[in-house]
C-alpha positions as CSV (number, residue, x, y, z in Angstrom):
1,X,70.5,219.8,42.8
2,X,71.2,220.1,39.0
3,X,71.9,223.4,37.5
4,X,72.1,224.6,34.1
5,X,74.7,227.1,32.2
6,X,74.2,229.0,28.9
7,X,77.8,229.2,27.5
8,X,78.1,231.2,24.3
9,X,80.7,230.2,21.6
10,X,82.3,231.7,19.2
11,X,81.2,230.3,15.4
12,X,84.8,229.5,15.7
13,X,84.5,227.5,18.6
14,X,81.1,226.2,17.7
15,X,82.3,224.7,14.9
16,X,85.2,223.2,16.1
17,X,82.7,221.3,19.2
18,X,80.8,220.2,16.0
19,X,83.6,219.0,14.1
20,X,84.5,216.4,17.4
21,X,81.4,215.5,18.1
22,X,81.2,213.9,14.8
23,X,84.1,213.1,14.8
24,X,86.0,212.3,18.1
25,X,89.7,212.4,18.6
26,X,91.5,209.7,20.1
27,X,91.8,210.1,23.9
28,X,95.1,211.1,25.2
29,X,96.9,209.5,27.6
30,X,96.0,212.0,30.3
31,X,91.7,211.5,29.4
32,X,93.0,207.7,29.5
33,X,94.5,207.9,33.4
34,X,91.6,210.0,34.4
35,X,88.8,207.7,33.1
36,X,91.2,204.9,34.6
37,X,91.2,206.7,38.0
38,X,87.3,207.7,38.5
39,X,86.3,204.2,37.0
40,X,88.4,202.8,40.0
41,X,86.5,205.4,42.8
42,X,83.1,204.6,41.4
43,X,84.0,201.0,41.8
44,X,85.4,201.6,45.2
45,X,82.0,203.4,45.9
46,X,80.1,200.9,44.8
47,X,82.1,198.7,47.0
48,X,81.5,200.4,50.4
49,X,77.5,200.9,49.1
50,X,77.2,196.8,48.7
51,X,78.9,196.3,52.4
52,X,76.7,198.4,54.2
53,X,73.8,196.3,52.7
């Protein structure tokens, strides 16, 4: 089930999502080991999906 959420910023903080969106930071090491780690579940998923074919 999807839901949906209404968060209101700040124009501060509006700004400021605006500003990385066009403009995206580097990752930092810890966005770097948690794309590493759910890239390796999803391809340990996908694993177990393909063996019970």
């Amino acid at each position: 089930m999807k839901t949906e959420e209404i968060v209101k910023l700040s124009n501060q903080d509006r700004d400021l999502v605006m500003t990385e969106l066009e403009n995206p930071s580097e990752p930092n090491d810890s966005l770097k080991e948690l794309f590493k780690s759910s890239s390796k579940e999803k391809q340990n998923k996908d694993n177990k999906e393909i063996e019970t074919q």
